[in-house]
Residue, then its C-alpha position, 0 to 999 in steps of 0.5 A: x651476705x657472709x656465712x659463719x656457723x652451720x649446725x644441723x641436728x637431725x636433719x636429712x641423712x645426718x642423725x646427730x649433730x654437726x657444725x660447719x665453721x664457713x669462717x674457718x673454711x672461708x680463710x683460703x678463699x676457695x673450699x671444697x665440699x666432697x664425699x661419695x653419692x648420696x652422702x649428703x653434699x647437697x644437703x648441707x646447701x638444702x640447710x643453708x636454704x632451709x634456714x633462711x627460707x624455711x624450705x628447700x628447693x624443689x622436689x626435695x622439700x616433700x609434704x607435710x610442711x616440711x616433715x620430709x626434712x627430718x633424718x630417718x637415722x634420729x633419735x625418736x627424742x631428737x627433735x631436727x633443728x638447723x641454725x644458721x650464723x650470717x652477716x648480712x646488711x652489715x647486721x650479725x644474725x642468727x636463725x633457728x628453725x625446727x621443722x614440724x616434729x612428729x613425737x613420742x608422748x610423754x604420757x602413755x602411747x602414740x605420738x603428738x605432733x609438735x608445730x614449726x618454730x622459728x627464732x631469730x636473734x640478732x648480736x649486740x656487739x656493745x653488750x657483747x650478747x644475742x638479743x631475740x629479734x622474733x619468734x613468727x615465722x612470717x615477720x622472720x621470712x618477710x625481714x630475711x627476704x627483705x635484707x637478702x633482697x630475693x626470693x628463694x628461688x633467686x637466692x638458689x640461682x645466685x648463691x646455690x647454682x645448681x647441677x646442670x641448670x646453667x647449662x640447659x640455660x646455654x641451651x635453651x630456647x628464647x621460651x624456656x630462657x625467658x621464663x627463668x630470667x623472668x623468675x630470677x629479676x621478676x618481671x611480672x611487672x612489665x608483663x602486668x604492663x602488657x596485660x594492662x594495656x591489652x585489657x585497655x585497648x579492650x575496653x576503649x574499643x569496647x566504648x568506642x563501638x557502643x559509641x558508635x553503635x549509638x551513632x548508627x542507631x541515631x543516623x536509622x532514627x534520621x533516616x527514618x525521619x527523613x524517609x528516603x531523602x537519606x541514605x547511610x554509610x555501609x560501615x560498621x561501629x568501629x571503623x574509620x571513617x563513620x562519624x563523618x559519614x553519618x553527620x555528611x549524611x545528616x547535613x543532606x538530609x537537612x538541606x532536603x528537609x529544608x527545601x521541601x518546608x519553603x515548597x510547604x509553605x508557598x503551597x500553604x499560602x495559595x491554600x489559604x488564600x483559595x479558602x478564604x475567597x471560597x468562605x467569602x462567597x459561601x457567606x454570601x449565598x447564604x445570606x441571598x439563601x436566608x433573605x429568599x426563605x425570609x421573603x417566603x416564610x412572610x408570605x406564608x404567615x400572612x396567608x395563615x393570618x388572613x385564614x383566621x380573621x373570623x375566628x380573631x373577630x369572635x374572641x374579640x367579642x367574647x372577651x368584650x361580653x367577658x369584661x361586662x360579666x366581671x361586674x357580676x362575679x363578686x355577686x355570684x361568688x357570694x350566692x355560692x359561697x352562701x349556698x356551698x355553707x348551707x349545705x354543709x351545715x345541713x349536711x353536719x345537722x342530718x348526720x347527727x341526728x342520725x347518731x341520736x335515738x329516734x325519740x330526738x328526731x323532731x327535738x329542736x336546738x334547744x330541747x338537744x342543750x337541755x338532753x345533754x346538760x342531764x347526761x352531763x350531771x349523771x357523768x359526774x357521780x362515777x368518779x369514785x367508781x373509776x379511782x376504785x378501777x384504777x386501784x384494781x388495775x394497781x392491784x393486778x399489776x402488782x399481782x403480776x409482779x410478784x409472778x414475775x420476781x418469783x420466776x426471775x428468782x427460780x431462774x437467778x436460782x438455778x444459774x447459781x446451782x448450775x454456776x456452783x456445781x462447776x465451781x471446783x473445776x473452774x478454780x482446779x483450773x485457774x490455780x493451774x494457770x497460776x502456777x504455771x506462770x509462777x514456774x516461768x517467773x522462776x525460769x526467767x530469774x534463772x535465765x536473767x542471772x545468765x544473761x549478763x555473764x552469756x553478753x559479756x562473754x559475747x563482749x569479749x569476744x568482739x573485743x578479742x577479734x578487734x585486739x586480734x586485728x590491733x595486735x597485727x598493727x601492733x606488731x608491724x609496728x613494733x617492725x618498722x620501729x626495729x627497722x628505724x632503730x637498727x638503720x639509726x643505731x648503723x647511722x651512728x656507728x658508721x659516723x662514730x667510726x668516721x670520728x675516730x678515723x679522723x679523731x687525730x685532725x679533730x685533737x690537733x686543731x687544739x694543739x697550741x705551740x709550746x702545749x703539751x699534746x694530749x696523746x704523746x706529750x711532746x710540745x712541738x707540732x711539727x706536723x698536726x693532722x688536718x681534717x679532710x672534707x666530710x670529717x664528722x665532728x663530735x656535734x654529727x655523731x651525738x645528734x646521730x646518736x640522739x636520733x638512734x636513742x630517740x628510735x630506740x625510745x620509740x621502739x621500746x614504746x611501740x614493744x610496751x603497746x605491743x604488750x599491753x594490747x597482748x595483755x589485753x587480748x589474752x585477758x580477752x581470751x580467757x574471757x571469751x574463751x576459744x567459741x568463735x563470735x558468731x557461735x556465742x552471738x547465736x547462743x546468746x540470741x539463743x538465750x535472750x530468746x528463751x528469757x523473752x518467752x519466758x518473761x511473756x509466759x511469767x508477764x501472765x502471773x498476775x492476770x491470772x491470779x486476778x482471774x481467780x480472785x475475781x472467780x472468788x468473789x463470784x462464788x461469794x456473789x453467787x452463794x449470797x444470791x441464793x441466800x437472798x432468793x430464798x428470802x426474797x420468796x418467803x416474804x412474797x406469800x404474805x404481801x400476796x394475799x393482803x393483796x388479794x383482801x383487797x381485791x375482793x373489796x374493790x371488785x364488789x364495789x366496782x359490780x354495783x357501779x357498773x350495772x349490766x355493762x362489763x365496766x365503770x369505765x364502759x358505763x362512763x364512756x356511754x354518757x360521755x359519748x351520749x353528751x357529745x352527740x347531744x351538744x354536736x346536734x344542738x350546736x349543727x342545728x343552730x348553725x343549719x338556720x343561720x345559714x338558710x337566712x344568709x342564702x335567701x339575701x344573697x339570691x336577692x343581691x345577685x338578681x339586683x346586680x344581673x340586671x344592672x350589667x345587662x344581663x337577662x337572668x343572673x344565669x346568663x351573666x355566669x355564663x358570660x362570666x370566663x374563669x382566669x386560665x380561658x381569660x388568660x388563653x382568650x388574650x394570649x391568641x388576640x395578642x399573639x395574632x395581633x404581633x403575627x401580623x405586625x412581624x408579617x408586614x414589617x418583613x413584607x417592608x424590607x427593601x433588601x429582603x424583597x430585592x432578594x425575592x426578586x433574584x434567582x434561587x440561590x446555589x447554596x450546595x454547589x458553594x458549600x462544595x467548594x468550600x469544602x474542597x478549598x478547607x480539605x486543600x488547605x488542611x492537606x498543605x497544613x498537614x504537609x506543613x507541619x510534617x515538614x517542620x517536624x521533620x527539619x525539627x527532629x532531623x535538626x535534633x537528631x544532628x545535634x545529638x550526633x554530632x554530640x555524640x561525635x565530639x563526645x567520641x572524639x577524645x574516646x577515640x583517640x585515646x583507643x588509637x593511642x591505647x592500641x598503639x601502645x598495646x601492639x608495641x608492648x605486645x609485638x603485635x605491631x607493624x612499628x615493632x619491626x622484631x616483634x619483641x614484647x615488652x617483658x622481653x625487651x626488658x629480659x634482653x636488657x638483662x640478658x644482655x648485661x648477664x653476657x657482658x658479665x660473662x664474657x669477662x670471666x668466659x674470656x678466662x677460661x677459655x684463654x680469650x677464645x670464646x666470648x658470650x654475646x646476646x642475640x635480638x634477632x629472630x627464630x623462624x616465625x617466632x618472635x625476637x630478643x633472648x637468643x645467646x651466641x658464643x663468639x670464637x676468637x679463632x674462627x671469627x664468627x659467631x656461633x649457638x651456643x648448643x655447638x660447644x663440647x662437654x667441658x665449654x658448655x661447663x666452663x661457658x655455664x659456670x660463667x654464665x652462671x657467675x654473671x648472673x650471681x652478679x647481675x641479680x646481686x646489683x638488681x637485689x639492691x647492691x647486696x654483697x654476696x660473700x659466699x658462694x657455692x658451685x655444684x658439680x660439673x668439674x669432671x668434665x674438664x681437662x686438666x689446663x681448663x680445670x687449672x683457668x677455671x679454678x684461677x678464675x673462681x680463686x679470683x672471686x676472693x678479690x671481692x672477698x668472697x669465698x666459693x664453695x665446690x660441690x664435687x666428688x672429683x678425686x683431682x679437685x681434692x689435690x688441688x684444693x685445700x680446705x675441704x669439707x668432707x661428707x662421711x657416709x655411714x649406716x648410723x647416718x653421714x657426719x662432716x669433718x673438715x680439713x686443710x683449715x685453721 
């Protein structure tokens, strides 16, 4: 990195403007920057940093994003501004800043705060023109930073080294060291290694123990199990040595469970053969037992049977006496079905004579026939008198009628009076609802013409964030396809200046002797240029120059779709305007909200102006109803008294048809009924006699039949005579006596029942006992049994899982010894770590380390090869090693801290400590050429042949081309250095004025 051209404008404590020219400055090599305290030395370094960094460092910076930088001595019109010229990368930049500026109105009073802006412009050497690379001031900062290859703080420790902090770094403890080493080469990475692998240690162990808490909790669940043939390992998860305790543990516990199933299976055995030698003889005392109760049971029915012998012989004989009286039942159910008929046929007879006049009670059949025939005849001249009944009965009801209509027309005529009275408000109502909808379907058209305009705003805005966010990926983009650019534009420059440089080996391989040559024109070719090895031809540079036109094609694509999505989204924008999305989301919810319940409220419309059409024609209705009443009533009066013309005709004839009695119909009922009893007598009367005739034969028959089976009197016969259910009963205890005594003697006639009789009463109590005892022996050893076999089953499972469990842990495990291991290293926690040393430290003591060495050539200088710097890895105390730094004294030998040097040796000894670092930082920034360097202070304290080593040694610097820049106000620097910079205080502001150059 070179400098060229700084110019600030109201900046700091310079009010105006002023340009610093480094080129011209940089021409000796060496150049001083003085002035009094407080002129503004430092300032001219915070604009270097300002421009490139848009800040300044430390405290100097203020609030208010950089509003402090602005100089109190200002024109309120001049607006600060810093702008830097530099090479950097190869590439000639130019930055602007302006920090924020609080200004004037333009119109009427107060001020109004104008943003930061940023500009970055880039020199065209072909067009021999600036072209503007940026105006964000992130994308400006991100390619800033990525071609100096530091941070802000860096580039102040390399570039700007600072008053005094070297050396309190001389000083320092290994703390206070490494956290400044640790921002200059950025080793959060190493320490991110270390947390990294601490939070990994964590949680493997954390697995480790829930592994083996789970172990322990299947071991308790074994132990259970197992009861107290197991006893488990005094160790807690986590700690060696538990999985093999726990499955040791198992395996024991399972070869006891084993054993104690073989003793529950041979104890199972003699069990069951015990209960089967007990069923055994059970079943034979209860056989001895049944055949002895068999024996006794027989001797006791043949006892009972013996006891009703006589009573068997007496139903033997009336069931023989029975059979004889069967011949005589036909006969007998004969004579009582005559005698049964001939009584209800008297019966029927007496109880109509009973209906008839006394004048009939001697009458026979056939004077009742000849009664009922008369009656009959005079029946049948009333039909005439009852079709005139039936039509007063017509008219009657007719009458009746002609009632009811006029009172359902009273009634149809007041439900319409009342109905019409509230006509009016009922319409007034009806109307109202009417229009009530008409008003929201006006409301919903107004809100509808909104709708459209309120979601496409909606739209836009959605589209204008997703153009916001392709606008980012454009424009990073567009950044990469500049950096390709510039790296093939580089390419091909790099390879056409390597043509040229060897275009004369290029032209001389065209020479032919006795041709001119194209250059000079001589004909002789003494000695022609030959091409070296890497010599680039015309085909390399016009292929690297396609490759840089085909990025820069590229680029200008990538600038055109950067535009048209800008395009876009400013189109977006102006549509949409500046609401956030989720306000017009809300608002056009808002509205769709109000648009539906206005549809609602407008989809009433038409059933409401329904309701009153219908209302409408009901009051139409209504009024033709009463219309139609009133005309309804007046043709009632004349058809009411044609009927009661009528009426009074039937009536008179009806009283000459019916005589004393209340009716025709009561006069027509009489006869009727009169000529029913009279043919219901005749008829019982024939029946009576035809009946006492069939009774007299069938005593005839019945006598005639008695005598035949034997029998005395036909009485004694029916006597005889069993109805089915005693026959049934009688045969039921003759066979059922007769099968008692054959099932009796057939068990008498058992030869084994009888042996068993003859033996001694059987002990069935005392068998069953021992039965039960040897069924509970063996239910005992089942239960053990299977107690057993579930034991060695879920021990057996329970072992599985374990030992899963372990196999499953195992890599868990070792990954954790292996984790933690490399945990303690990093952390120096470990015994391997002999120094304690943590990762990020060792990393920073390799730093430190190639800082000394870098030191120590231009310390060895300066102090005429006295002192020399060295890093120390050992430890302090108690604490941990790896960033000490000693200084070497050639004249004594030995090796001493650093805090013993005197004033001036911890100057020198910073300023070379402070060079190393600028070249250390430079290499690890990615090999960045730092062309330009400054110095602040320190050179007062430095006798004048020290002073005189210490300036050989920064005047040396401009071997690698560099120029160094001294901030001082040491009287004897300015004798001695002649390119100066000179800071002049005044009350209107400082200016710069150089001298000793061009």
């Amino acid at each position: 990195m070179r400098l060229h051209r700084l110019t600030l404008t109201a900046f700091g404590p310079f009010g105006g403007t002023q340009t610093v020219d480094f080129d011209d400055l940089s021409t000796a090599g060496l150049f001083l920057l003085h002035g009094p305290t407080g002129a503004g030395k430092t300032s001219v370094l915070d604009a270097v940093c300002y421009a490139l960094y848009g800040s300044v460092p430390g405290a100097r910076q203020g609030g208010g994003q950089g509003m402090a930088l602005r100089s109190d001595h200002a024109a309120s019109a001049t607006r600060t501004e810093v702008t830097l010229d530099l090479t950097v990368a190869g590439r000639r930049l130019e930055v602007t800043r302006q920090p924020p500026w609080e200004r004037p109105k333009k119109r009427g009073t107060g001020t109004t705060l104008d943003k930061a802006q940023t500009w970055l412009r880039e020199y065209d050497a072909p067009a021999g023109a600036w072209k503007d690379l940026s105006r964000s001031h992130q994308e400006i900062g991100e390619e800033i930073t990525q071609l100096l290859g530091m941070s802000r703080e860096q580039f102040c420790q390399v570039v700007l080294l600072p008053q005094g902090d070297f050396a309190r770094f001389l000083r320092a403890d290994a703390e206070a060291r490494g956290k400044l080493l640790g921002r200059l080469f950025d080793t959060r990475r190493f320490a991110e290694v270390e947390k990294r692998l601490a939070e990994r240690r964590r949680a493997t162990e954390t697995q480790v123990r829930d592994g083996d808490a789970e172990l322990l909790a299947d071991a308790h669940r074994m132990q259970q199990a197992a009861g107290d043939a197991m006893e488990l390992p005094e160790l807690a998860p986590g700690e060696p040595g538990l999985a093999e305790a726990v499955l040791n543990a198992a395996a024991v516990a399972r070869s006891t469970a084993r054993e104690q199933l073989t003793v529950a299976a041979c104890t199972l055995t003699a069990a069951e053969s015990a209960q089967a030698a007990a069923g055994r003889a059970l079943d034979d005392v209860r056989e001895l037992a049944r055949l002895q109760r068999r024996f006794a049971e027989a001797r006791e029915r043949a006892a009972r049977l013996e006891q009703g012998a006589e009573a068997y012989r007496e139903a033997l004989a009336l069931m023989e006496r029975a059979r004889k009286a069967e011949a005589v039942a036909p006969a007998l159910d004969l004579r009582e079905s005559s005698e049964a008929e001939h009584r209800r046929a008297a019966a029927a007879e007496a109880r109509a004579r009973a209906l008839l006049p006394d004048s009939f009670a001697d009458a026979g059949a056939a004077g009742l026939a000849a009664a009922a025939r008369r009656a009959a005849e005079e029946l049948g001249g009333l039909d005439s008198a009852r079709r005139a009944e039936r039509r007063l009965a017509e008219l009657l009801d007719e009458r009746a009628g002609l009632d009811r209509q006029e009172r359902a027309d009273a009634d149809l005529l007041h439900e319409a009076e009342a109905w019409l009275e509230g006509w009016e408000e009922t319409r007034t109502a009806l109307q109202s609802r009417v229009d009530t909808a008409q008003r929201a379907a006006a409301l919903a058209e107004q809100l509808a013409e909104r709708r459209e305009p309120a979601q496409q705003r909606l739209r836009a805005a959605r589209m204008r964030d997703q153009l916001a966010q392709d606008t980012d990926r454009a424009v990073e983009r567009v950044r990469t396809a500049q950096d390709d650019t510039l790296r093939a534009k580089q390419h091909w420059l790099d390879l056409k200046e390597q043509r040229l440089n060897g275009i004369a080996a290029e032209l001389a391989a065209h020479l032919t002797d006795g041709a001119p040559c194209a250059v000079c024109g001589a004909t002789e070719h003494p000695d022609p240029a030959r091409k070296v090895a890497g010599h680039v031809d015309r085909e390399a540079e016009e292929h690297a120059l396609t490759a840089y036109q085909r990025a820069d094609e590229q680029r200008a694509e990538d600038e055109r779709r950067l535009a048209v999505v800008r395009e876009a989204l400013a189109a977006a924008t102006a549509e949409a305007g500046d609401s956030p999305t989720e306000q017009l989301a809300q608002e056009t919810a808002e509205l769709e909200e109000q648009y539906a319940q206005a549809r609602s409220a407008a989809a009433e419309l038409h059933a409401a102006q329904e309701r009153l059409r219908q209302a409408g024609q009901e009051h139409e209705r209504r009024l033709a109803a009463r219309q139609e009443t009133a005309v309804r009533t007046a043709s009632r009066v004349g058809h009411r008294e044609r009927l009661d013309r009528e009426r009074a005709s039937l009536e008179e004839e009806l009283d000459r048809a019916r005589g004393s009695l209340d009716s025709v119909a009561a006069r027509a009922a009489q006869l009727e009924r009169r000529t029913a009893l009279l043919t219901d007598a005749a008829d019982t009367a024939r029946v009576a006699e035809d009946t006492a005739q069939r009774l007299k034969d069938a005593d005839a028959r019945l006598a005639d039949a008695a005598f035949r089976a034997g029998f005395e009197t036909p009485q004694a016969a029916a006597a005889a005579l069993l109805d089915p259910a005693a026959h049934r009963e009688l045969q039921r205890r003759l066979d059922a006596w007769q099968h008692e005594d054959a099932a009796v003697r057939a068990v008498l006639a058992e030869a084994d029942t009888a042996a068993a009789a003859r033996e001694p009463q059987a002990g069935l109590e005392s068998a069953r006992q021992a039965a039960d005892e040897a069924a509970r022996r063996l239910r005992d050893a089942a239960s053990a049994h299977d107690a057993a076999g579930r034991r060695c089953a879920e021990l057996d499972r329970l072992s599985a899982r374990a030992t899963a469990s372990v196999l499953r842990l195992a890599p868990l495990r070792e990954e954790y010894d292996r984790v933690a291991r490399m945990a303690g290293l990093a952390a120096g926690t470990s015994a391997d770590n002999e120094r304690r040393m943590r990762l990020e430290s060792y990393v920073l003591a390799a730093r430190l380390e190639q800082v000394a060495a870098a030191a120590t050539v231009r310390l060895r200088r300066m102090s005429s090869g006295r002192y020399t710097l060295v890093h120390s890895d050992d430890r302090t105390g108690r604490g941990r090693s790896g960033l000490g730094l000693h200084v070497v004294d050639a004249w004594t030998g030995r090796e001493r801290d650093t805090a013993t040097l005197s004033g001036g040796e911890t100057f020198f000894a910073s300023l070379a400590l402070a060079l190393g670092l600028a070249d250390v930082v430079t290499d690890e920034a990615g090999g960045v050429r730092l062309d330009t360097l400054f110095i602040d202070e320190g050179f007062g304290s430095l006798d004048d042949q020290t002073l005189d080593e210490v300036l050989d040694v920064l005047d040396s610097l401009r071997e690698r081309d560099r120029s160094v820049g001294i901030v001082s106000h040491v009287a004897d620097l300015r004798r001695r250095i002649h390119a100066q910079l000179e800071v002049v205080k005044g009350r209107s502001g400082s200016t710069l004025r150089q001298r000793g150059t061009g």
